[in-house]
N, C-alpha and C positions, 0 to 999 in steps of 0.2 A: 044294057049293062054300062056301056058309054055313059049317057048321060045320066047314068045313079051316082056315077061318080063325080063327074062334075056337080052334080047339085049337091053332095057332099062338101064340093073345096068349097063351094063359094059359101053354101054357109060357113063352114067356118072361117074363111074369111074376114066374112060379115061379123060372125063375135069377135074377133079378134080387134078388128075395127073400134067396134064400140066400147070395150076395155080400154083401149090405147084413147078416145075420145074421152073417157070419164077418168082417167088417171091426171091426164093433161087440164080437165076441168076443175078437179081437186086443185090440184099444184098451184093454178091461178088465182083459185080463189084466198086460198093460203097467202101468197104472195099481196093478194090484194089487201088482206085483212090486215098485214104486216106494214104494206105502208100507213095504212090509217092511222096505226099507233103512235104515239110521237115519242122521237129520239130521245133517249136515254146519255146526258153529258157525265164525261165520265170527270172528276175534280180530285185535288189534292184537298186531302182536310188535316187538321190536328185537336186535338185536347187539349185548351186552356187552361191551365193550372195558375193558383197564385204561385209567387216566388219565396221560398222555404229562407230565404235570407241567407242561404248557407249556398260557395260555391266555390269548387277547387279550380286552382291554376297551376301549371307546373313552369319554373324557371332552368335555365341550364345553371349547374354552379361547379366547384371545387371543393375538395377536399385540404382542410387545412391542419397543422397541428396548433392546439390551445395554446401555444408558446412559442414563440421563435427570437431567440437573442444572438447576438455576435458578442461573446465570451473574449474580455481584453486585458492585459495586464497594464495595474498603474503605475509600474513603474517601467523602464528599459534596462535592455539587455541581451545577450547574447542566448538564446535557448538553449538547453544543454537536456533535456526532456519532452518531450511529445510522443507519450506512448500511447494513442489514442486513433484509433482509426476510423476513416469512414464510415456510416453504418453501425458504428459499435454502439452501444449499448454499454450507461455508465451511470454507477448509483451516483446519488447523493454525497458528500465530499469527498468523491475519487477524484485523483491530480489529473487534468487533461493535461497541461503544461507546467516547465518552471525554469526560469530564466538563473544563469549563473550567480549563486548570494553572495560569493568572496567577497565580493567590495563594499555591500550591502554591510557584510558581517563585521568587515572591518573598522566600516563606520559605525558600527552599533556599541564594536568596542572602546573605539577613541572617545566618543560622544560621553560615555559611560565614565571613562577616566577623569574625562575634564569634570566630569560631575562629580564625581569623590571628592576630588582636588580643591574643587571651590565650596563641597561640604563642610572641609577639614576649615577651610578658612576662612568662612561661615560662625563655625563652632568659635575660634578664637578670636574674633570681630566680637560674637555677641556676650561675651564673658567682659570685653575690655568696655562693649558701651554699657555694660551693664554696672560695671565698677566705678566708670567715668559720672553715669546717671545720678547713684547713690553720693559722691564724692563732691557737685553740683548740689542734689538737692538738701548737705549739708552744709553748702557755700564754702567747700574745699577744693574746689578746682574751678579754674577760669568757664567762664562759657564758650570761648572758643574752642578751646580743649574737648569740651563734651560735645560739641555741635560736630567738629571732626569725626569723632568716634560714633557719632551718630550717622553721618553720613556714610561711613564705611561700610556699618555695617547693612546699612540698607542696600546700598548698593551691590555687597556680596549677596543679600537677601535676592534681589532681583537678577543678580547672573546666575545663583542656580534654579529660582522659578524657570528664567529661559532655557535652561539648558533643559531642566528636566522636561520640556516642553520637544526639545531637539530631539531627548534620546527616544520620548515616545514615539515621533515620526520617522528616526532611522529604523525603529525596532518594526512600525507598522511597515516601512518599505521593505524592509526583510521576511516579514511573515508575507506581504503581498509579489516577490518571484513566488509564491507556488501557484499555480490557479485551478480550483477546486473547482467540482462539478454543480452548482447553485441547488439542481435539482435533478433527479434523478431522469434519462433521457439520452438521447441519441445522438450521436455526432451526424450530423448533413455533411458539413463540408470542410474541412481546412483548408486556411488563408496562407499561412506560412509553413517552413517544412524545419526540422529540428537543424540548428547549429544556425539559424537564420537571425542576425540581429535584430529585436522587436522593437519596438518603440512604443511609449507610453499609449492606451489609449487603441492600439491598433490591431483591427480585426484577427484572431489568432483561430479561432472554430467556431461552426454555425450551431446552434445547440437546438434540440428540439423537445418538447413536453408534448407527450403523445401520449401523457396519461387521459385524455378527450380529446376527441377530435370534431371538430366544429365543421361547418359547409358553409361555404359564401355565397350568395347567387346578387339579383342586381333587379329592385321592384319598380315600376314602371312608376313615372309620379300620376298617371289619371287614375291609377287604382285608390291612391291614398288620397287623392282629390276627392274620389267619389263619397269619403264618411265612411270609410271602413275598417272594420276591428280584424288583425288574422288572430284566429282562433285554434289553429292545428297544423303539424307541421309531418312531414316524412321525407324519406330521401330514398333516392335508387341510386344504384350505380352501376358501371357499365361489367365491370369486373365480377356482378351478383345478379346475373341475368334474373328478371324474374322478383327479387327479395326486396321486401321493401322493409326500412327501419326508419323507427320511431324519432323524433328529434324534439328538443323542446327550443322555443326563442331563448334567443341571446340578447341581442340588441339590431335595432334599425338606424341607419345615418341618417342624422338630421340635415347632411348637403351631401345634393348626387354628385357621381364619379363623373370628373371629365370627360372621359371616354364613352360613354355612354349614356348619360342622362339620368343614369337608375340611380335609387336607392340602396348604398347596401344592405343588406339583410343578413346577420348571421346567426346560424341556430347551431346545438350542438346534439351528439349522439349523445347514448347511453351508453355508460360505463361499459358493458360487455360486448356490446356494437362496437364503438373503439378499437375495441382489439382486432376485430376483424379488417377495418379501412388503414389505409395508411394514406397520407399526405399527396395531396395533388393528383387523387385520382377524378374522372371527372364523375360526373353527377349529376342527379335532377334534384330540383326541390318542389314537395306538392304542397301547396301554402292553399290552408281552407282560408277564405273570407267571409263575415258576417257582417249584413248590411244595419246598418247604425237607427235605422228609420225603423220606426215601430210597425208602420202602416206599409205592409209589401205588396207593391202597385202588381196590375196581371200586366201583363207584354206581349203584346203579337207581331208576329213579321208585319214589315212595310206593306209587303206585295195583298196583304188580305184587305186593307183599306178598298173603301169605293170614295170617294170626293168628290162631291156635289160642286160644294163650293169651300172658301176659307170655314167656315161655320160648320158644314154639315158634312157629316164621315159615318159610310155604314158598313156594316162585314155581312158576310151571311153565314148563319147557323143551320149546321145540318139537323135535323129530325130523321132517328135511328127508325123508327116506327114507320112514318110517313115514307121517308127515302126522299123528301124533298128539302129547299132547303127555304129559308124566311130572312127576310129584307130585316138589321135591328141596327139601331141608331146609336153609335156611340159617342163621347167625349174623351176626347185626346190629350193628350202631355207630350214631356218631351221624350226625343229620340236617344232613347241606351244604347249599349253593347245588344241588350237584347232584344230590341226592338223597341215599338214605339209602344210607351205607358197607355194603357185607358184609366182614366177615371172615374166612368160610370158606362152603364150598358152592358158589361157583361159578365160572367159568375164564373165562379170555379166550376170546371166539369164541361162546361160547355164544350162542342164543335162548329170549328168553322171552318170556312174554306177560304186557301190558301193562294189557290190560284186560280187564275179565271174570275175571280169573283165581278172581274168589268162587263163580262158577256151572259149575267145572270139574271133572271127573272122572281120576282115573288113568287115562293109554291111550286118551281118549276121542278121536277123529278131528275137526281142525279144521281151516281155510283160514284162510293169512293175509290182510287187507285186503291189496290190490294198492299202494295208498300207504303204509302203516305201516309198512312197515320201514324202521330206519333205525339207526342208531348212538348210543351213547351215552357 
């Protein structure tokens, strides 16, 4: 009974054995097969594309109003009005200011007097050279005589041309104490305060036309070095999370800002945009470029180049099919923003590899990064 049993454990044993011997010879051999195979490099690639000529940039800018004047009186005076407030909002020839007229008026009417005055004696001069002229050209009065009367009266003639010349300008510094609103618009700031004596010429309210409102930003000069047209414009703002509004060009400086080297650049909203922005808020501006060259070169990053020598530069092209990639010959240009130009050797659509490409072989089998592809 004993040993039925024991020759029971040892066989099984003994299978047990030769399972655990044929598992472990599988395994190995697996393993062996797997090294034979050769390593699989894993690479960054992208999609070649030509260049669409068309590419946005954004600048930081501001918000400006289409008008900004400092509103002054030409003449002086004491203010004796300034009903106009900060902020306020004020048509088209509404009084911002007007400086006390008494003495203005007084002068308008003295000026006015003396004018009558030398009219009247004007009238009586030209009657007497006129009797003297006839009386002469009868040879009934001396020459002296008429040359007198002649000069009288010219000379009344020219005191009242002058005058009448005076009262016109006391009359316009009279009409100019009031000062009207130019154009309909916004008081920013006041300069002086009511009952303050003004003096010709000097800053009195900051006035603003906020019927458009325009964006300024500041364009780099290698953009407009490069031959380029901007062909579209929008703006964001910070105050409109999110919303983006249309703008059309204004003008670009022909000499960049001190401070900065840029060009200005200013474009303006749309009439119903305006109403929403107001002045000095800040801003972006996304300014499309179109490049000027007919012929839009392909561009690849630096890092995909292989260099031989001065002369000879190659990339390598993936093959979707294959899964490998192929040694191809290009011809180079100069170094962009976006890389470096080819000018022949490769096509639209192609795939190349981006990195690595120094540690590659002809035909050699590789995987692209699941993130890396992308376009260029």
């Amino acid at each position: 009974m004993f040993n039925l049993k024991m020759k029971k454990a040892i066989k099984g044993f003994t299978l047990m054995t030769v399972c655990l011997l044929t598992v472990l010879f599988v395994s190995c051999s697996k393993d062996a097969e797997e090294k034979k195979e050769p390593s699989v490099k894993y690479v960054k690639v992208l999609k070649v594309e030509a260049q669409s000529g068309l590419r946005t940039q954004s600048f930081p800018g501001m918000s400006q109003a289409v008008r900004e004047v400092k509103l002054a009186f030409r003449v002086a005076g004491p203010l004796v009005r300034l009903p106009v407030d900060t902020g306020q909002y004020v048509k088209k020839g509404e009084l911002i200011a007007e400086i006390d007229p008494r003495d203005y008026r007084v002068n308008v009417n003295t000026v006015k007097a003396q004018l009558n005055v030398l009219k009247a004696q004007l009238e009586e001069s030209e009657l007497q050279y006129n009797r003297y002229k006839n009386l002469y050209a009868q040879q009934a009065a001396q020459k002296s005589v008429y040359d007198r009367a002649k000069a009288g009266y010219e000379s009344l003639k020219a005191q009242v041309e002058a005058t009448a010349e005076k009262l016109q300008t006391a009359e316009n510094a009279l009409f100019d104490t009031k000062l009207p609103a130019p154009f309909s618009g916004y008081v920013d700031s006041k300069h002086v305060e009511n009952y303050d004596n003004v003096q010709a010429k000097e800053s009195i309210v900051s006035f603003l036309d906020c019927s458009s409102i325009e964006v300024v930003t500041g364009v780099p000069e290698e953009l407009l070095a490069d031959g380029i047209d901007l062909t579209g414009f929008s703006c964001s703002f910070d105050a409109y999370k999110g919303k983006f509004f249309k703008a059309e060009f204004k003008e670009l400086g022909r000499k960049p800002q001190k401070s900065n080297q840029t060009y200005p650049l200013t474009v303006i909203l749309k009439e119903n945009d305006s109403k929403m922005i107001k002045p000095g808020m800040a801003a972006a501006i996304f300014v499309t470029f179109k490049n000027r060259e007919e012929k839009k070169p392909i561009c690849v990053p630096n890092a995909s180049l292989v260099s031989l020598n001065k002369d000879e530069n190659y990339v390598f092209i993936y093959e979707e099919k294959s899964k490998t990639v192929k040694k191809q010959k290009v011809l180079i240009g100069k170094l962009t923003s976006r890389g470096v130009e080819i000018k022949s050797g490769l096509l639209p659509g192609q795939v190349i590899v981006t990195a690595g490409a120094g540690f590659l072989n002809d035909n050699q089998k590789v995987k692209p990064l699941p993130d890396a592809s992308s376009r260029f």
